[in-house]
RONU-456738 format. One record per residue (C-alpha): residue number from 1; residue in one letter; x, y, z. Coordinates in nm, 2 decimals. Layout:
N
<site seq="NUM" type="A" u="X" v="Y" w="Z"/>
...
//
This chain:
346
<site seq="1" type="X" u="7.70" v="6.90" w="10.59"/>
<site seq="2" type="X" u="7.96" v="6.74" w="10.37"/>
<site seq="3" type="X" u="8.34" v="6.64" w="10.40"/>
<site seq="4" type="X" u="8.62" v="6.74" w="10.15"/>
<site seq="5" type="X" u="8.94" v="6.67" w="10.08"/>
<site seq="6" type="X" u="9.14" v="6.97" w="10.12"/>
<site seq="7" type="X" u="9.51" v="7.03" w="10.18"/>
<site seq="8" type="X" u="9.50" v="7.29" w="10.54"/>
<site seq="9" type="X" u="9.72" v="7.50" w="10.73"/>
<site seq="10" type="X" u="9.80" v="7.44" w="11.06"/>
<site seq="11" type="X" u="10.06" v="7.66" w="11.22"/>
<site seq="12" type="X" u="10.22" v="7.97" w="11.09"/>
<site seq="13" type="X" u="10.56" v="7.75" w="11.08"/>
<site seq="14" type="X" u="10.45" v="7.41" w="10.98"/>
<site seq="15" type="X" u="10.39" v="7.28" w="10.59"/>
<site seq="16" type="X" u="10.03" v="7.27" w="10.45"/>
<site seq="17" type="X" u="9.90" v="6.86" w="10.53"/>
<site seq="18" type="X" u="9.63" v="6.72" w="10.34"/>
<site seq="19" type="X" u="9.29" v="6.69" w="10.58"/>
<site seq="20" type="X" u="8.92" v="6.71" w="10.55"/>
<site seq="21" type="X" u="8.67" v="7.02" w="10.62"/>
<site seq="22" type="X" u="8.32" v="7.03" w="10.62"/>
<site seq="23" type="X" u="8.12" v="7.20" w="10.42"/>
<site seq="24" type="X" u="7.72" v="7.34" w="10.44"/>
<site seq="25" type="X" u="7.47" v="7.21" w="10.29"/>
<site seq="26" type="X" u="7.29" v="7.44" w="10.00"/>
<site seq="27" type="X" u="7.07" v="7.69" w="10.07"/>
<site seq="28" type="X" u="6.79" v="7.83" w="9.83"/>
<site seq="29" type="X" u="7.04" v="8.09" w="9.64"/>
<site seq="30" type="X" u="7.35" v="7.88" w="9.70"/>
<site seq="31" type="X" u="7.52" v="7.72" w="9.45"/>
<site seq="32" type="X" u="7.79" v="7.37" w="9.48"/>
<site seq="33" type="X" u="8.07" v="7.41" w="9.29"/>
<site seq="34" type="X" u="8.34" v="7.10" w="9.21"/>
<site seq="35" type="X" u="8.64" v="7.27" w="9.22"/>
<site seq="36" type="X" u="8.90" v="7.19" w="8.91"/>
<site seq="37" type="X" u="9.18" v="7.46" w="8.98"/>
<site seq="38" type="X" u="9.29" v="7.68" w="9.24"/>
<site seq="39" type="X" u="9.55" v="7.98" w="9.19"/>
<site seq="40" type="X" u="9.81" v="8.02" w="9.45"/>
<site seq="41" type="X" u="9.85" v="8.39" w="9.55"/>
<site seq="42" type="X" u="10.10" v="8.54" w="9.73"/>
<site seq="43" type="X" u="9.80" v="8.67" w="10.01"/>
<site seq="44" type="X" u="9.74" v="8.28" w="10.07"/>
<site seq="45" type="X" u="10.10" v="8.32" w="10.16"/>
<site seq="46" type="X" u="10.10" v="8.60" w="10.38"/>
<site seq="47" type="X" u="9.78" v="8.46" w="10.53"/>
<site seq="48" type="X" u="9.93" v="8.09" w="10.64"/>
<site seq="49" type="X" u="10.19" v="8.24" w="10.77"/>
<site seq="50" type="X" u="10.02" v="8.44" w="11.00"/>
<site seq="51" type="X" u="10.18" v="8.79" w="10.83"/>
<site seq="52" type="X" u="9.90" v="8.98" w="10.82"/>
<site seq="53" type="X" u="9.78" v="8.86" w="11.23"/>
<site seq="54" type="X" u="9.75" v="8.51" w="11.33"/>
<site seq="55" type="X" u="9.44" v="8.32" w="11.10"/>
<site seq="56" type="X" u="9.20" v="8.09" w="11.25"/>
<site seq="57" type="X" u="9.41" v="7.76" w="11.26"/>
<site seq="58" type="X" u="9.35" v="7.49" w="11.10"/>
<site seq="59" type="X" u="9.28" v="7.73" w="10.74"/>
<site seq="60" type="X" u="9.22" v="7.64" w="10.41"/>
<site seq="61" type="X" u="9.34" v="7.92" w="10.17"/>
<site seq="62" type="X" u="9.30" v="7.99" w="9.82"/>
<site seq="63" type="X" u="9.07" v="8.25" w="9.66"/>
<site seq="64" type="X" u="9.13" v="8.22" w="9.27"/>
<site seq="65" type="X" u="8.90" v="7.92" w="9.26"/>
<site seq="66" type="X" u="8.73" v="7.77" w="8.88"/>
<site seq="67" type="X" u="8.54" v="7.46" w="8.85"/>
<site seq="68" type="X" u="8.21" v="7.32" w="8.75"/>
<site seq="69" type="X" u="7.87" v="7.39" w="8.91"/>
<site seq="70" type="X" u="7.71" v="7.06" w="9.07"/>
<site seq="71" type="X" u="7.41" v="7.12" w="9.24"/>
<site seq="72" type="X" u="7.19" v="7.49" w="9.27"/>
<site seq="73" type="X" u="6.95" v="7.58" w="9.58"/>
<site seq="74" type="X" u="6.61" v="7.56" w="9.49"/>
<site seq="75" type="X" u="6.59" v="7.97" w="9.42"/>
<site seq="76" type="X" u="6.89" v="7.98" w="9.23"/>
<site seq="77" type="X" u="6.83" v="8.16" w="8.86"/>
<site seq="78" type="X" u="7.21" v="8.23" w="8.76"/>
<site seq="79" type="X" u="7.33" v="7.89" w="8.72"/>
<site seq="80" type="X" u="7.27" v="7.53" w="8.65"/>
<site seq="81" type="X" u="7.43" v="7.24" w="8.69"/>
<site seq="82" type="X" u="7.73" v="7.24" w="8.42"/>
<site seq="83" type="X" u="7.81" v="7.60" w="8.42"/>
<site seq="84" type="X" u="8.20" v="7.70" w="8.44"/>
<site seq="85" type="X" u="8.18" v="7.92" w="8.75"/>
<site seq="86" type="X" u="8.45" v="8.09" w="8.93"/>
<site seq="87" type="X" u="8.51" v="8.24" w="9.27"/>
<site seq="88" type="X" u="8.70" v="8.50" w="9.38"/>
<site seq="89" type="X" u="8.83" v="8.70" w="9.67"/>
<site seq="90" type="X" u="8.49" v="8.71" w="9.87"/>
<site seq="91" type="X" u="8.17" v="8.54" w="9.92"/>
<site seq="92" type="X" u="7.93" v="8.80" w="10.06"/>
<site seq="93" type="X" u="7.86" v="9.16" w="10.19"/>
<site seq="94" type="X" u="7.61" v="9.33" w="10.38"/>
<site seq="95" type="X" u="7.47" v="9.44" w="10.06"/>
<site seq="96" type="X" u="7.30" v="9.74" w="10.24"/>
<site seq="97" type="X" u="7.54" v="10.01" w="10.29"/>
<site seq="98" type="X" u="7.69" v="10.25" w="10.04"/>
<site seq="99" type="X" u="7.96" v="10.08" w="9.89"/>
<site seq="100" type="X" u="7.77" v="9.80" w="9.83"/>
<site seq="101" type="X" u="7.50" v="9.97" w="9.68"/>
<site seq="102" type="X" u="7.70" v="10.15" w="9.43"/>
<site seq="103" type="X" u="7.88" v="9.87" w="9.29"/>
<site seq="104" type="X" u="8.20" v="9.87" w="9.52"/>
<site seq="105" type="X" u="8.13" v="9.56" w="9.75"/>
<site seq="106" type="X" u="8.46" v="9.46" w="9.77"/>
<site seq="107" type="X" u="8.49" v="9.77" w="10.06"/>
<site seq="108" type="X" u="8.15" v="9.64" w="10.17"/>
<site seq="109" type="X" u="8.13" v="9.92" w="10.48"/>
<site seq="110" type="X" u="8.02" v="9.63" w="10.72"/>
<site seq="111" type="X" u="8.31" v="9.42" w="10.61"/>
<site seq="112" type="X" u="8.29" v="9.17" w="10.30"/>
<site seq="113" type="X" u="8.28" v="8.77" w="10.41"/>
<site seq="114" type="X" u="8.66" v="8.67" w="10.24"/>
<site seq="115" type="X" u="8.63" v="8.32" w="10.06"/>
<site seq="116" type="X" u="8.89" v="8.20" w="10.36"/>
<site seq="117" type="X" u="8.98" v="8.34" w="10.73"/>
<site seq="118" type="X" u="8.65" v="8.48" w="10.77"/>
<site seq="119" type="X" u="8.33" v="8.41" w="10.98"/>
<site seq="120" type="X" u="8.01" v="8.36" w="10.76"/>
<site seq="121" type="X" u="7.65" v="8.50" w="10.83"/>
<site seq="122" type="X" u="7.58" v="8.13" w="10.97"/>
<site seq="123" type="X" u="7.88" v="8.20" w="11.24"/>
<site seq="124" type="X" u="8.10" v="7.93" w="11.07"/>
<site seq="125" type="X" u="8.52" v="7.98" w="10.92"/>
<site seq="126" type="X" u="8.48" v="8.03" w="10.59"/>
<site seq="127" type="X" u="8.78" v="7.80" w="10.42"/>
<site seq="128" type="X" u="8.90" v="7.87" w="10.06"/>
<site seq="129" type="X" u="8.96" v="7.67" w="9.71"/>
<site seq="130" type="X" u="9.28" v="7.42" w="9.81"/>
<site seq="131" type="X" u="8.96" v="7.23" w="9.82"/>
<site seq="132" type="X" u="8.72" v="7.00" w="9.60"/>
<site seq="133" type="X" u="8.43" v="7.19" w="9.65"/>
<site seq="134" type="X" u="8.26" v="7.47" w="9.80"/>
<site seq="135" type="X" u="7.93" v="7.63" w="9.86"/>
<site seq="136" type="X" u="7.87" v="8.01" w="9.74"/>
<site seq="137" type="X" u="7.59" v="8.19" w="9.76"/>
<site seq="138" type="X" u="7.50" v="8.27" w="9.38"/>
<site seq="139" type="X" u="7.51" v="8.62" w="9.38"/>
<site seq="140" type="X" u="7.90" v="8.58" w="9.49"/>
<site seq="141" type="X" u="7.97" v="8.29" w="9.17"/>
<site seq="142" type="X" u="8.08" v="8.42" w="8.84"/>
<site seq="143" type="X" u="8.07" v="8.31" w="8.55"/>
<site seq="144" type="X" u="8.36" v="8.21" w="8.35"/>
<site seq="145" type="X" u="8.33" v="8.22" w="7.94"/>
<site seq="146" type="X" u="8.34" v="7.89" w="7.77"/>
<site seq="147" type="X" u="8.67" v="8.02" w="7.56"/>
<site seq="148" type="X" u="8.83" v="8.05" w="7.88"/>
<site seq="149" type="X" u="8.96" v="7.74" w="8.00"/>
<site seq="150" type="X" u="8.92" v="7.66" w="8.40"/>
<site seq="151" type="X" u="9.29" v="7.66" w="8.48"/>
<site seq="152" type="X" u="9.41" v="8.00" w="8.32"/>
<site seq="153" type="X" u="9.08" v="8.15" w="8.43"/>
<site seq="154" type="X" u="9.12" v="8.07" w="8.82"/>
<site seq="155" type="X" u="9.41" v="8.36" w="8.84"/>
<site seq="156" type="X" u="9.19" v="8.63" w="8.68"/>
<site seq="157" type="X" u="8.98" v="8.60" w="9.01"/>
<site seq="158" type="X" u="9.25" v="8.78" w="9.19"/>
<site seq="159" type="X" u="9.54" v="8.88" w="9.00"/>
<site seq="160" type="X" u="9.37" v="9.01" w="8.72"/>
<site seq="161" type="X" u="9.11" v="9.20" w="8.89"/>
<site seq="162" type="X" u="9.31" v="9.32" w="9.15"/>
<site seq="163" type="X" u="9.49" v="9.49" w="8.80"/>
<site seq="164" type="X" u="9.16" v="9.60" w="8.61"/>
<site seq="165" type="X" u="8.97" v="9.72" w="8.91"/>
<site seq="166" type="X" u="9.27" v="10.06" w="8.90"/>
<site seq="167" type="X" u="9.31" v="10.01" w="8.54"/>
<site seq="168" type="X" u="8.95" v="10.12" w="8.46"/>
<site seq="169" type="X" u="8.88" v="10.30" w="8.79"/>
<site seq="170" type="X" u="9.18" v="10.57" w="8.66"/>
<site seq="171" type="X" u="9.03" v="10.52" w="8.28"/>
<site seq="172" type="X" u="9.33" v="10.37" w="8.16"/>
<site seq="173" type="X" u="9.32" v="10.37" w="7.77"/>
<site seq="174" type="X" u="9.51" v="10.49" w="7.45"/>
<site seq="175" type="X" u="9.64" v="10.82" w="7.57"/>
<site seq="176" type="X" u="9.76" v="10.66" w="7.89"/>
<site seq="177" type="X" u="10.12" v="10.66" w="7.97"/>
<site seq="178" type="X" u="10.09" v="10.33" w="8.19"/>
<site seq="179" type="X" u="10.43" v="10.20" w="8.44"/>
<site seq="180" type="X" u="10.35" v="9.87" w="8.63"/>
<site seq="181" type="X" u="10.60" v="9.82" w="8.90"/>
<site seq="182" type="X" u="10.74" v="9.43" w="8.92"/>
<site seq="183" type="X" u="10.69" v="9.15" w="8.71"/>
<site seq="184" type="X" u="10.50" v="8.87" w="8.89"/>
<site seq="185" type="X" u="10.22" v="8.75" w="8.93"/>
<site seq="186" type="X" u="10.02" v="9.07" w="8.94"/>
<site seq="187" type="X" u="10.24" v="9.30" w="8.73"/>
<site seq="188" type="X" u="10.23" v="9.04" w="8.47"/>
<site seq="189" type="X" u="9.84" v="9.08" w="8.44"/>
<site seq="190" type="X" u="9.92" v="9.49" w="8.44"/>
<site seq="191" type="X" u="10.11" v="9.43" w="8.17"/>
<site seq="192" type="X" u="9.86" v="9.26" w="7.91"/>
<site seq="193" type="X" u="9.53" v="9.41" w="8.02"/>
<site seq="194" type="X" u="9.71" v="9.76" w="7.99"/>
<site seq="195" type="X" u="9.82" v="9.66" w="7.65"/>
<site seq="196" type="X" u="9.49" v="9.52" w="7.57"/>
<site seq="197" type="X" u="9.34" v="9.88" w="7.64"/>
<site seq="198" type="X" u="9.56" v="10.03" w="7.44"/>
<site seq="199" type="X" u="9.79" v="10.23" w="7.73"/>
<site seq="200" type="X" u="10.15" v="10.26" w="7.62"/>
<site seq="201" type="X" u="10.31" v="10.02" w="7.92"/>
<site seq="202" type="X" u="10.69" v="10.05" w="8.05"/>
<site seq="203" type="X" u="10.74" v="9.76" w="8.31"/>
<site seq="204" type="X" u="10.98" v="9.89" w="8.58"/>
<site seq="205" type="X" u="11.17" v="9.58" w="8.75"/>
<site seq="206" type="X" u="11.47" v="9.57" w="9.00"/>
<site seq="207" type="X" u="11.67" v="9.42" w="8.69"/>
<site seq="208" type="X" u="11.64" v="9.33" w="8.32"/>
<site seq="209" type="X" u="11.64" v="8.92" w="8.34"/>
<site seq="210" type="X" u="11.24" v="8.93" w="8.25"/>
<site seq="211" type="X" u="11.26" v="9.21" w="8.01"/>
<site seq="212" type="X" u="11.22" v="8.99" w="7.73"/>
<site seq="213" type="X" u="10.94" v="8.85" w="7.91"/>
<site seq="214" type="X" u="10.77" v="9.19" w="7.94"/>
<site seq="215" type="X" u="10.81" v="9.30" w="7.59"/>
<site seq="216" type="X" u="10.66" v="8.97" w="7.43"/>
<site seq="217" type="X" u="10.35" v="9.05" w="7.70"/>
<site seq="218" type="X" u="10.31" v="9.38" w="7.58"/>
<site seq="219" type="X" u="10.50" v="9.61" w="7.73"/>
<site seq="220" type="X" u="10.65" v="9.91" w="7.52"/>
<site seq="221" type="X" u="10.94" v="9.95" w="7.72"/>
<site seq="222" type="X" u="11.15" v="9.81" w="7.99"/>
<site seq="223" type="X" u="11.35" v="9.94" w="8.28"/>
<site seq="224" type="X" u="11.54" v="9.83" w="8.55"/>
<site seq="225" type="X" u="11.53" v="10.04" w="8.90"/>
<site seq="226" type="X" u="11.87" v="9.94" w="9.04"/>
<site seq="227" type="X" u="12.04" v="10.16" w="8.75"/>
<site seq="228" type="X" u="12.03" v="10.51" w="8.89"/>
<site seq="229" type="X" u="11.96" v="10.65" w="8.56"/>
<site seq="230" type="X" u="11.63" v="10.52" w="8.55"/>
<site seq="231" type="X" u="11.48" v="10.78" w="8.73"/>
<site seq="232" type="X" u="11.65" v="11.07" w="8.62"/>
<site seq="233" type="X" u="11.54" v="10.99" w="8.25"/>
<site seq="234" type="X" u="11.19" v="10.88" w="8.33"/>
<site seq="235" type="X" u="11.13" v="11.18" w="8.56"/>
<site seq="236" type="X" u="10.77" v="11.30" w="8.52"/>
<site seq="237" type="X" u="10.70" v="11.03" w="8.20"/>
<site seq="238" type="X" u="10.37" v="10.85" w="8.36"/>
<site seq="239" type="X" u="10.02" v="10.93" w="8.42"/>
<site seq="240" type="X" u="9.95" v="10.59" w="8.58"/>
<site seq="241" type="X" u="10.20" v="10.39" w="8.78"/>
<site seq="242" type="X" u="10.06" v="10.06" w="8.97"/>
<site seq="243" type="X" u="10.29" v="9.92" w="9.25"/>
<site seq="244" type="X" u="10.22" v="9.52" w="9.26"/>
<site seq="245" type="X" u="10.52" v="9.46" w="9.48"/>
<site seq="246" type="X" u="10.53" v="9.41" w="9.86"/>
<site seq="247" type="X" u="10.82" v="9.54" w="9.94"/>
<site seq="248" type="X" u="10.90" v="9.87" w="10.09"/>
<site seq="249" type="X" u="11.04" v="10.08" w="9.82"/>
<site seq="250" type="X" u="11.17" v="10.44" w="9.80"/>
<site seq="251" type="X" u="10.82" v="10.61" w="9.71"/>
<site seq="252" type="X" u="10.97" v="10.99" w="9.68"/>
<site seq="253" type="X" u="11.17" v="10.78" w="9.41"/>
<site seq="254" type="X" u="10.85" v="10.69" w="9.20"/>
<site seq="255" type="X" u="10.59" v="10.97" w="9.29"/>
<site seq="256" type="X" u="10.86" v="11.21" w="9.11"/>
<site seq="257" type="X" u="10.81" v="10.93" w="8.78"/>
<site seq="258" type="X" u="10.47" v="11.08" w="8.77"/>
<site seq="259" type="X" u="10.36" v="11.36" w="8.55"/>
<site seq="260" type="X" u="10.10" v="11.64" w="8.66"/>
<site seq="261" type="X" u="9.80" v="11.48" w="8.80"/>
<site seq="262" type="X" u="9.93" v="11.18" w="8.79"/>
<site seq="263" type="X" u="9.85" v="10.88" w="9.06"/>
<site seq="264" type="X" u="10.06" v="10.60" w="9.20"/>
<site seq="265" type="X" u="9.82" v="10.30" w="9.33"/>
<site seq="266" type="X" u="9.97" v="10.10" w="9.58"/>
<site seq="267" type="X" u="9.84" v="9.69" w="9.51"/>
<site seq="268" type="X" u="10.14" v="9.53" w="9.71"/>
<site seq="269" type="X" u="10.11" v="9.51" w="10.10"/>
<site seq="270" type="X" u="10.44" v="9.66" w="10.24"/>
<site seq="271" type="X" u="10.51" v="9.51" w="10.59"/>
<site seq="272" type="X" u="10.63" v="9.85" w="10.71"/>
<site seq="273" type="X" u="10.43" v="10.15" w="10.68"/>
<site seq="274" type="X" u="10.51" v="10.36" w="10.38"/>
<site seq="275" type="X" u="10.66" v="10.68" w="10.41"/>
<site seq="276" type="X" u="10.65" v="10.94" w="10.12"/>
<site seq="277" type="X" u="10.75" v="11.35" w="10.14"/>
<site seq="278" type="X" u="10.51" v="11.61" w="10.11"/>
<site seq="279" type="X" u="10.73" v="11.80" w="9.82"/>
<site seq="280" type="X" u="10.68" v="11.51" w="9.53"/>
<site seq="281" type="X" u="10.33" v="11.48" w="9.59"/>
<site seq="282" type="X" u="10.24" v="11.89" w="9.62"/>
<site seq="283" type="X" u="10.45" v="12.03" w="9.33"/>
<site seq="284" type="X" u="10.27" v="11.84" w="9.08"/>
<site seq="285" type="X" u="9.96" v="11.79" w="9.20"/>
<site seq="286" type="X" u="10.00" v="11.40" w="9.23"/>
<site seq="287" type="X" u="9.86" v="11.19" w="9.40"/>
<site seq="288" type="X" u="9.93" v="10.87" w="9.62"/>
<site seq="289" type="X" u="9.60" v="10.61" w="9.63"/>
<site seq="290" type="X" u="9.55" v="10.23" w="9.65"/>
<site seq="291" type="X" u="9.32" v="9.98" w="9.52"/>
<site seq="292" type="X" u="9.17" v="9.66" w="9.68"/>
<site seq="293" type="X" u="9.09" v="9.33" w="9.52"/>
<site seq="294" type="X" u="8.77" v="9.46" w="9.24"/>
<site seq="295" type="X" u="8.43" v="9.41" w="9.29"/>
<site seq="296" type="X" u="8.21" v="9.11" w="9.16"/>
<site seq="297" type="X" u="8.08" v="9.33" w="8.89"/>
<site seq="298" type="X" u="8.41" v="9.40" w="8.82"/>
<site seq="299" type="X" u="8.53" v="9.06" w="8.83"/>
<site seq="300" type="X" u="8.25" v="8.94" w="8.56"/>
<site seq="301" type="X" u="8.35" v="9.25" w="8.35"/>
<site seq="302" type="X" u="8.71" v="9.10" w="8.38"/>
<site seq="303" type="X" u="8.65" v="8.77" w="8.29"/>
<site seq="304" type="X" u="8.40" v="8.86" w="7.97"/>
<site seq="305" type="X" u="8.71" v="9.14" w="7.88"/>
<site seq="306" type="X" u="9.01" v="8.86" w="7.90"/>
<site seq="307" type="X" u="8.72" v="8.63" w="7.70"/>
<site seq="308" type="X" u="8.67" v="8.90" w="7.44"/>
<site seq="309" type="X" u="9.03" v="9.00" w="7.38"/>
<site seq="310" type="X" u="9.24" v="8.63" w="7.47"/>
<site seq="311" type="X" u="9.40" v="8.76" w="7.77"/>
<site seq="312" type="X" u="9.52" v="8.53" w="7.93"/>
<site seq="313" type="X" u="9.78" v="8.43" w="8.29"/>
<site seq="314" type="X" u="10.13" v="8.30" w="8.21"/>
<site seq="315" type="X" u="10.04" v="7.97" w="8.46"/>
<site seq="316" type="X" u="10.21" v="7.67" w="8.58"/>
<site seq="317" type="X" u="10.00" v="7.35" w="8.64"/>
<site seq="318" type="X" u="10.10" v="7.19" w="9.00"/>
<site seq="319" type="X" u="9.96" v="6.90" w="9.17"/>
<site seq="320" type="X" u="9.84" v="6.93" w="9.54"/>
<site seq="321" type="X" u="10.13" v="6.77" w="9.71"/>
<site seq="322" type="X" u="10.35" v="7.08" w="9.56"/>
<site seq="323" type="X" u="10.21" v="7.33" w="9.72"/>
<site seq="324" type="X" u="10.44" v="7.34" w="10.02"/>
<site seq="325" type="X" u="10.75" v="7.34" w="9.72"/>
<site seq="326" type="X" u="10.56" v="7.57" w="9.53"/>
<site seq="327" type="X" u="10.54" v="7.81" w="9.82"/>
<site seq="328" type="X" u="10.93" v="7.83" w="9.86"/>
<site seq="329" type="X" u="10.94" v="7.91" w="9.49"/>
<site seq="330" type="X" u="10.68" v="8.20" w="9.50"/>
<site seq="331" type="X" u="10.92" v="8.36" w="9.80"/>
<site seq="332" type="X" u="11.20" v="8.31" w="9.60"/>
<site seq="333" type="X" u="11.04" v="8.46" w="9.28"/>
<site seq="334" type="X" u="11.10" v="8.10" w="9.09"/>
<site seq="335" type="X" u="10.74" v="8.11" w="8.92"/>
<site seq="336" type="X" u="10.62" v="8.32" w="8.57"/>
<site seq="337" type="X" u="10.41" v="8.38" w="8.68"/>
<site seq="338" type="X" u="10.10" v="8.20" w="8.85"/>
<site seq="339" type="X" u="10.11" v="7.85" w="8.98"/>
<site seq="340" type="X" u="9.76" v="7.67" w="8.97"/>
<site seq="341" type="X" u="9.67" v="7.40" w="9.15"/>
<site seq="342" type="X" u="9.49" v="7.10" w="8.96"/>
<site seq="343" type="X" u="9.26" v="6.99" w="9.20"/>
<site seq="344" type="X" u="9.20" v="6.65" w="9.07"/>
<site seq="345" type="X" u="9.53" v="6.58" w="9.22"/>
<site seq="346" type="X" u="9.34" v="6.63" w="9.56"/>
//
């Protein structure tokens, strides 16, 4: 075992504190990765907080992780030591049942290991990238292009997969009429990896202060949803419509945005359960789905696509002793749009 610095949650209520965790020693197919940057998502968030059911206490969070490899197990073939690697939302699956045989281990049927506030196959928490190092097994690393640099690729680990995965799932393209719901930290990757497959995007925000913002990403068009008219003139307009936003919103509302066949995909995580009439739904054949995280196939495919076409986050560099600051800002929407954690400051 080894000890890291690390900056941990204690308490739902009380700040993050810097402290130590251990980490295991490598295994044959496990790979050490120095950690460089860590993304802060809103899930790390909801996690500490205790939100989504009280975590394991004391946590460390953080699963948009980028760094440098360090050592490799002694069956390792993947990596070496020097390779930009990144780690996502998970760090293993059963790898046996359906889902994970197809390609679609992110709803690993067993239940995916999560990169924090879950218990690995050796029985021990698993604790996330507010960290300087952690130990993956290699078949969960990815590998991040050398034209990506560390910091701006750490939010494409969540946040941009979490926005690809639908994108390609519903075979977004140049025919598609493509509304991303909110502006943050997820919409914001909607916005440019739509564009960059050539869907014709409309942002669709509470208000128009980031309109400028979403034009120069790539959107085609903006609207706000507290003007009532928004939703009598964009009445059946989209084919695709991806809801990053947590909040509870008037679904009827946006279903009836939707032309025929059209699907809304729910990425935001309501606190209440969502509630949406029969009639929207039925009378145009729409449909109401949602999408989880991507797969680690889909999260290489990101990666090498951002890579290929310079996509990249809208970030903002923080050091470690921000985080608790950088917290209040996320809840108060004072970020565009990611911030990332320079671990070095650790």
């Amino acid at each position: 075992m080894s000890t890291v610095s690390a900056y941990v949650a204690t308490s739902a209520t009380e700040p993050l504190t810097k402290g130590t965790i251990e980490r295991r020693d490598p295994g044959p197919h496990d790979v050490v990765i120095d950690i460089k940057f860590a993304g802060i998502c809103h899930s790390d968030i909801h996690t500490v907080k205790g939100e989504w059911g009280l975590p394991n206490y004391p946590l460390v969070v953080g699963h948009e992780i980028a760094g440098v490899v360090s050592e490799v197990g002694a069956d390792v073939t993947k990596y070496q030591v020097g390779d930009h690697v990144g780690v996502g939302c998970f760090v293993d699956s059963c790898r046996e049942c359906r889902s994970c045989k197809t390609g679609n281990d992110q709803y690993c049927q067993r239940g995916a290991t999560f990169t924090y506030n879950s218990v690995d196959k050796y029985g021990q928490p698993t604790h996330g990238g507010y960290s300087e190092a952690i130990v993956v097994d290699e078949n969960y690393v990815l590998r991040i292009p050398d034209s990506l640099p560390l910091d701006k690729a750490a939010p494409l680990l969540c946040a941009g997969v979490t926005l690809y995965s639908p994108l390609r799932h519903w075979k977004a393209g140049k025919d598609t009429r493509l509304a991303i719901i909110g502006l943050g930290g997820l919409g914001h990757m909607g916005v440019k990896l739509g564009a960059a497959l050539g869907a014709e995007v409309t942002v669709l925000s509470q208000s128009l202060k980031k309109m400028e913002d979403g034009l120069r990403l790539g959107a085609k068009h903006y609207y706000a949803t507290a003007d009532r008219d928004t939703f009598r003139t964009l009445r059946g307009s989209f084919d695709l419509i991806l809801n990053t936003v947590s909040a509870n919103l008037p679904l009827d509302e946006y279903v009836n945005l939707l032309d025929v066949d059209g699907t809304l995909v729910e990425l935001g995580i309501p606190e209440h359960p969502m509630q949406v009439g029969a009639f929207p739904l039925a009378l145009m054949r729409r449909s109401l789905s949602g999408s989880n995280i991507g797969s680690i196939a889909e999260t290489q495919e990101v990666l090498d696509f951002c890579a290929e076409h310079d996509v990249t986050p809208e970030i903002e560099v923080v050091a470690a002793d921000y985080i608790n600051e950088a917290y209040e800002r996320v809840l108060a929407s004072d970020v565009r749009y990611r911030f990332v954690i320079d671990i070095s400051t650790l």
